[in-house]
Residue, then its C-alpha position, 0 to 999 in steps of 0.5 A: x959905443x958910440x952912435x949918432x942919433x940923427x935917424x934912429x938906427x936899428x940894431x940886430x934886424x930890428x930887435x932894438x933901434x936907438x931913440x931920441x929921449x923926445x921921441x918917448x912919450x909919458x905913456x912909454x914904459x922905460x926901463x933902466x938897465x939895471x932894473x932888468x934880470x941878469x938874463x936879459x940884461x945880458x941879451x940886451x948888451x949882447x945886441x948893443x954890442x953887436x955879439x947877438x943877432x936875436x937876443x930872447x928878453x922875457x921882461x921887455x915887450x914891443x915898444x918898451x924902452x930901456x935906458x943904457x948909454x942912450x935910450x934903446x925902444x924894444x921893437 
């Protein structure tokens, strides 16, 4: 899955939007996706892929960001 970065571009009504790695500030907790639980590691791809229209992920909160193939801020 591809995906241009030139506007940050929300996936699944919001729940996930791509970010440019400048946009992640130190202060940012950034996940990669293997540090997940398999829960929510399969709602995360479930909404990158577009198969989920409001994953549920325990382990993540508003703001944090998961790296994946691009970096994705939780929202």
């Amino acid at each position: 899955m591809s995906r241009s970065l030139r506007s940050p571009e929300a996936l699944d009504g919001g729940t996930l939007v791509e970010c440019r790695p400048a946009a992640i500030d130190p202060t940012d907790r950034v996940r990669d996706l293997d540090q997940l639980s398999a829960d929510d590691r399969r709602a995360f791809l479930s909404a990158v892929d577009g198969s989920a229209h409001s994953p549920e992920m325990d382990g993540l909160d508003s703001g944090d960001v998961v790296r994946f193939t691009e970096y994705y801020r939780v929202r």
